[in-house]
N, C-alpha and C positions, 0 to 999 in steps of 0.2 A: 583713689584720687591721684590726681599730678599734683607730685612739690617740688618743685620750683628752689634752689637752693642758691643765693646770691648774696655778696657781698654785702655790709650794713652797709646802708645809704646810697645803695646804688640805686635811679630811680628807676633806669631801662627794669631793673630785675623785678622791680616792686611792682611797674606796670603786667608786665609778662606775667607774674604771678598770677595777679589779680585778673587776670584774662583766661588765663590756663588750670583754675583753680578746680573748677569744676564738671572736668568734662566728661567725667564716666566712670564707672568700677574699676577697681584695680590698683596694682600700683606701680607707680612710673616716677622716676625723678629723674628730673633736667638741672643739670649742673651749670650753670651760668656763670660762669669763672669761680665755682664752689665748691668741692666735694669735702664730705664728713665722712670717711670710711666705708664699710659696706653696708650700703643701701636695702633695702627689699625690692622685688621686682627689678623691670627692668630699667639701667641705669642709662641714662645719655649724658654723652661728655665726661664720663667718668675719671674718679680722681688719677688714674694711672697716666691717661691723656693730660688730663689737666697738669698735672708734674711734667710732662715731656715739652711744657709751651711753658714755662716758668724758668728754666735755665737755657740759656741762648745757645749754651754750648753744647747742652742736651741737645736743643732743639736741630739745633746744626748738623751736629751727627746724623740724628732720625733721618732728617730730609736728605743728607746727602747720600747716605746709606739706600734708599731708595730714588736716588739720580734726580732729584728737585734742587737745582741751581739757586745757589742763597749770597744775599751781600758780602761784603768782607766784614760787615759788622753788623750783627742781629739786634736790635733795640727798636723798641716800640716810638721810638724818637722818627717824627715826620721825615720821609725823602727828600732833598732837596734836589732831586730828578725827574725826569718825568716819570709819572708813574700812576697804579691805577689803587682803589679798594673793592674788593671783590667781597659781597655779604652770600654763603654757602653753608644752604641747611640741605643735609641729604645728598650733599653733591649734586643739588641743583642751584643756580644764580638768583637770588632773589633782586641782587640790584649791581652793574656794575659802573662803579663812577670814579671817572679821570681830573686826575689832581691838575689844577692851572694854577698858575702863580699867584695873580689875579684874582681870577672869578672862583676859586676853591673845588670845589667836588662838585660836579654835573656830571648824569647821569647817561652812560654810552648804550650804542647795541653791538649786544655781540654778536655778528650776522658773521656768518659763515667765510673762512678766509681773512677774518677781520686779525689785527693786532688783539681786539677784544678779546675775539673768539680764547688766543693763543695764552691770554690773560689768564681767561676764563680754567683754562686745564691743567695748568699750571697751580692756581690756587686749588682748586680740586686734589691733584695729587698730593698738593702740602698737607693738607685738611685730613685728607684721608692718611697720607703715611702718619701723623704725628695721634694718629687715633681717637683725631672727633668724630663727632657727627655733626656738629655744626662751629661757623666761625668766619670770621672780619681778616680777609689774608689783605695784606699791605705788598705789592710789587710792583718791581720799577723796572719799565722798560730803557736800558742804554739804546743812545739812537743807532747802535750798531750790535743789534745783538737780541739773544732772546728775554723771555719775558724772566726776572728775577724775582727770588721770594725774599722780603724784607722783613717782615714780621705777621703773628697770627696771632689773633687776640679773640680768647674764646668768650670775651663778655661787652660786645660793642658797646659803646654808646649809640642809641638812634630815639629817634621821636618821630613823629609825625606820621606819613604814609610811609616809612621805612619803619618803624616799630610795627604798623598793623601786617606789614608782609611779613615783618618773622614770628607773629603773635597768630597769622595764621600758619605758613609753616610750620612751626613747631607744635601747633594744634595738629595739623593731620596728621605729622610723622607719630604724636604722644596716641591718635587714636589707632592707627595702625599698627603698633603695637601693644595697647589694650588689646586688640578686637585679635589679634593673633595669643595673647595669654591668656582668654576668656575660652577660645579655640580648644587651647590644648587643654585648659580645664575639667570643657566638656567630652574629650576625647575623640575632634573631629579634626578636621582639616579649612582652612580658611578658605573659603569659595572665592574662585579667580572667574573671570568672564569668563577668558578664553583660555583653551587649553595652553599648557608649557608643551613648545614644541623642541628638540634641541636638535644640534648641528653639530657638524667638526671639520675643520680641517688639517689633522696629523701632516706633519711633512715627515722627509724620512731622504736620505742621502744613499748617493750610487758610488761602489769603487770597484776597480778594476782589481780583482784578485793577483794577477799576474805580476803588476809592479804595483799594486797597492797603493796606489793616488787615486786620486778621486775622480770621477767625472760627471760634466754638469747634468744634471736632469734633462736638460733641452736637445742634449744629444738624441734623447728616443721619445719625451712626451710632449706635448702641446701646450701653446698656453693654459687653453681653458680645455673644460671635460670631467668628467667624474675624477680623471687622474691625469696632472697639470704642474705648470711650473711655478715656483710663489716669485715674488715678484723681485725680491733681491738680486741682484746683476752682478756677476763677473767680468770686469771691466780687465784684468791682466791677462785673461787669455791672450790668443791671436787676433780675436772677435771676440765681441759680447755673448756673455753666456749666462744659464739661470741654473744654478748650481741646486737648489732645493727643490725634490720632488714634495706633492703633498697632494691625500687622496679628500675629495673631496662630495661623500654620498648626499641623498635627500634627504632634509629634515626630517625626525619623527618623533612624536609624542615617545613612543617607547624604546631605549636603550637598545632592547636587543634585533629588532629590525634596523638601529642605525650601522649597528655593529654588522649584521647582515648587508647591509649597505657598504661600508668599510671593505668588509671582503671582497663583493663586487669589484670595486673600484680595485684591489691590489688585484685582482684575475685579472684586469683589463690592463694595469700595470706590465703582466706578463705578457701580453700578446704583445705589446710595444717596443720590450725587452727581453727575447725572450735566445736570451743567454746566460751560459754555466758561470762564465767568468766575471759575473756583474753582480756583485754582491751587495743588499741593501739591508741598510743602517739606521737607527733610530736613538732615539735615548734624548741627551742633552745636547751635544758636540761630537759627533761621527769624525768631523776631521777639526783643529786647530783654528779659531778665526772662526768658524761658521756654526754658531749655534741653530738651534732646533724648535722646533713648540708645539703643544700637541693645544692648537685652540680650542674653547668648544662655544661653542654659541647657543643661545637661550631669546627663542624665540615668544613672544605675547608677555615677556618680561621685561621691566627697567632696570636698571642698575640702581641698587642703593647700597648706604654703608654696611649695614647689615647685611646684606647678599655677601657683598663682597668677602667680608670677613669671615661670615661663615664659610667662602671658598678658601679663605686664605690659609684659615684652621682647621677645618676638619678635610681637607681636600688637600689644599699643595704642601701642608705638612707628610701627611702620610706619603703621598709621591716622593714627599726628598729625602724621606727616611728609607726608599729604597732605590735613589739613583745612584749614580757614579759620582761620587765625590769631588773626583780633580774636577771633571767636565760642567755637573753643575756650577760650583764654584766658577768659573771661569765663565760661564753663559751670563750668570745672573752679575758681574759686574756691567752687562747692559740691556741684557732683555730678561724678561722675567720675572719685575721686580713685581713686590707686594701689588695686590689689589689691581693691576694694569689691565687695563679692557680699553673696548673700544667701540663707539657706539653703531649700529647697525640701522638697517631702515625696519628690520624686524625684530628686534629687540637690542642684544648686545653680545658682543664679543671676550669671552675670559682668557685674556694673554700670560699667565701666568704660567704656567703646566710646561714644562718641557715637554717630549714627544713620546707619551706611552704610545705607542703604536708599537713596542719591541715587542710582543705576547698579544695573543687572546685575550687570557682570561687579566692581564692589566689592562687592556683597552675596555674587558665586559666590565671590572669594577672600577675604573675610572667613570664612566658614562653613569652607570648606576647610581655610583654617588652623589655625583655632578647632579641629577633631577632629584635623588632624595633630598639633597641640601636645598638648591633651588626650591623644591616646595614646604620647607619648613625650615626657612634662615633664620626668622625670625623667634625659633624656640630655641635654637643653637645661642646661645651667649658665652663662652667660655670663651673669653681673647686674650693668652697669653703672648701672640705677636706683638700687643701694643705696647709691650717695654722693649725698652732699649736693648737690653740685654740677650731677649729673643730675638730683637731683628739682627741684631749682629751675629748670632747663630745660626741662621738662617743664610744668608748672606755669604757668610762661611763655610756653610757645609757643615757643623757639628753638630753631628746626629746623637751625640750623647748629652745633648741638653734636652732632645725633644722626647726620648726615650722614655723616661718615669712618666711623660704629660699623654703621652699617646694611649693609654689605657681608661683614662678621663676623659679622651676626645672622642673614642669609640664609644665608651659608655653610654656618651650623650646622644650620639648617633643612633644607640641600640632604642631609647628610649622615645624615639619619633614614630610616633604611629606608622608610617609606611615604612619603617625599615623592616619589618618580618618579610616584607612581599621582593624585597631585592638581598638578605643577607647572603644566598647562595653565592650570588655575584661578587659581594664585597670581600664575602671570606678569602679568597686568594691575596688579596693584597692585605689583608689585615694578616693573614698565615706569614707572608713575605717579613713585614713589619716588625712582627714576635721571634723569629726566627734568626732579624736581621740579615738576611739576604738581601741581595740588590740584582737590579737588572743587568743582562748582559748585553754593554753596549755593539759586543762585536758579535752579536750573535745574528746570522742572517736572516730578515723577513720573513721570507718563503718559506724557510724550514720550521720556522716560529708558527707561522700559521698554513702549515702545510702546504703550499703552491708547491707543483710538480716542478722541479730544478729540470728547466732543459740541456738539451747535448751540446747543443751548438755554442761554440765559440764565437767571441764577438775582436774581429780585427779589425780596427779602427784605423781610416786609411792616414788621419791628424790625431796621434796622441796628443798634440797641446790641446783639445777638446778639454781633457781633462787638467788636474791640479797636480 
């Protein structure tokens, strides 16, 4: 059954209960500004979140720690600015409505390019870094500036056609996660319509061996093409220039065709570049200023909290327990952070991952893992990132906090029905992990995945081309 855990006398909780009481086998508890310790089954809004919306200053850290711009002063105390309330279950909007002085809260759209929209992602990312799944984000737009997070309050008050939207929301989200623990019960897998198809696109930086700066991508590749320029601009050159290369194959249900893809695309890489002295670079930050990302994209999929986090934990943990310290560190004070994606017209984009593209066999078990998790997010529960503690570790670069947790997070992973069919792949990076090796950021490309080093020398007739 669903129980529903909520403050005495709260009516919204007492309504929600009595709606969600009975929806199915199992068991699930929804925390509505309420946790009582460790629950059974699976927990939503759990009390570790819930503790991270209780102290301001907590709170404050959390969001800012992952790059969520917040008031000078966190309190559940009404805005006296303009500003919006955004209701997010799942990280999707169930209602967004604009404060007026006047006429109080009426209800906006967030239509694409809107100030809404901007609202809209904003509360999102709050939501998600502070470790709900659901919640009432309060922010204020300055009339010169972006959207701010003022407060989150993980047990609104609402009635009317606003209680029935999140009295269905949090019905669907409670059954699809029954209907995913009922799953692994039976020892199967939760049938999707349509297949998980995935995608990538690795970038990866060029230098010039000889004096060892950099040079922009756009010197040898094109914008678009299997292998291309990402869209970042070098505005200090002589001319604009596009400093990040990034390979970019066709979709495919299965890892190792994508990866076969990948190749393709770096051979074609070669013929564009196909010089001794041009050395190519991956990791987190190849040169100072110019982080890296190894995206992947999950096609006939949505984004949800659970996804996410399962990528956050079982996935870009193990990645940073074997990158380069200085580099990530340094990347992740802007790109990178927790949970960051980006919506796609064919599903969604995982921005978190720096750029395994350095290795084979870290690119075969990134991918691998990336579709294991995707198809069984929902059995993965173990979220050590949602404390404080964690995230500033993370953040950090201390890899000896995640160390004793990584043999918990594999365990779990061992225990998903389709991990026997991908271990082979993952083991390299799980060997790396135990081992505590890291990847080498200066190790070049081509000799990583064996591309024939050509003879020819490349004389550049404009070294300002490059950095």
């Amino acid at each position: 059954m669903v129980n529903l855990l909520y403050p005495p006398g709260d009516a919204t909780g007492e309504r929600l209960a009595a709606r969600l009481r009975d929806l199915g086998p199992g068991d699930l508890t929804i925390c509505w500004g309420r946790g009582e310790g460790p629950e059974p089954g699976v927990v939503l809004n759990d009390r570790m979140a819930l503790d991270n919306t209780r102290d301001p200053e907590r709170l404050r850290e959390v969001l800012r720690l992952n790059g969520v711009r917040v008031t000078r002063r966190l309190t559940p105390l009404l805005p006296r600015v303009r500003g919006y309330q955004v209701h997010l279950c799942d990280l999707e909007a169930l209602a967004v409505l604009k404060r007026h002085r006047r006429r109080g809260l009426q209800e906006v759209s967030a239509s694409p390019g809107s100030t809404a929209e901007k609202v809209v992602r904003t509360a999102a990312r709050a939501v998600y870094a502070a470790g709900l799944d659901f919640a009432a984000v309060e922010v204020v737009v300055p009339p010169k500036g972006s959207p701010v997070v003022h407060w989150l309050d993980p047990a609104p008050r609402v009635e009317g056609n606003l209680l029935e939207a999140w009295a269905t929301a949090l019905g669907s989200l409670a059954l699809r996660h029954l209907a995913a623990a009922e799953a692994r019960r039976q020892g199967r897998q939760p049938v999707s319509a349509l297949p998980l198809l995935l995608g990538a696109d690795p970038e990866f930086m060029l230098q010039d061996t000889q004096t060892r700066k950099m040079v922009a991508a756009s010197v040898f590749f094109p914008r678009q093409g299997s292998v291309g320029c990402d869209d970042r601009v070098l505005r200090r050159a002589p001319r604009p220039a596009f400093p990040l290369a990034e390979v970019r194959p066709h979709p495919h249900s299965c890892p190792e065709e994508l990866l076969r893809g990948i190749r393709g695309a770096l051979r074609r890489a070669l013929e564009l570049a196909p010089y001794r002295n041009i050395k190519w670079l991956a990791g987190s930050m190849p040169f100072r200023g110019f982080p890296i990302g190894g995206h992947i994209h999950f096609g006939n999929l949505r984004p949800t909290t659970s996804l996410l986090r399962a990528l956050d934990n079982y996935l870009a943990v193990p990645v940073m327990l074997v990158e380069r310290t200085e580099t990530a560190r340094r990347r992740r004070r802007r790109y990178g952070f927790l949970g960051e994606y980006r919506l796609q017209e064919h599903g969604f984009e995982y921005r978190t991952l720096s750029s395994w593209l350095v290795s084979p066999a870290v690119a075969r078990a990134v991918l691998s893992l990336a579709r294991l998790i995707a198809l069984d997010a929902d059995l993965l529960r173990r979220r050590p990132l949602t404390s404080l503690e964690a995230q500033r570790a993370f953040y950090r670069g201390r890899k000896s906090y995640f160390r004793p947790l990584f043999p918990r997070l594999w365990a779990d992973l061992e225990s998903l029905p389709a991990y026997a069919a991908c271990a082979s792949e993952a083991e390299p990076l799980r060997r790396l992990v135990l081992r505590q090796r890291r990847w080498n950021e200066q190790a070049d490309l081509r000799r990583q995945w064996k591309l024939p080093i050509p003879s020819a020398q490349w004389h550049p007739t404009e070294r300002a081309d490059g950095a």
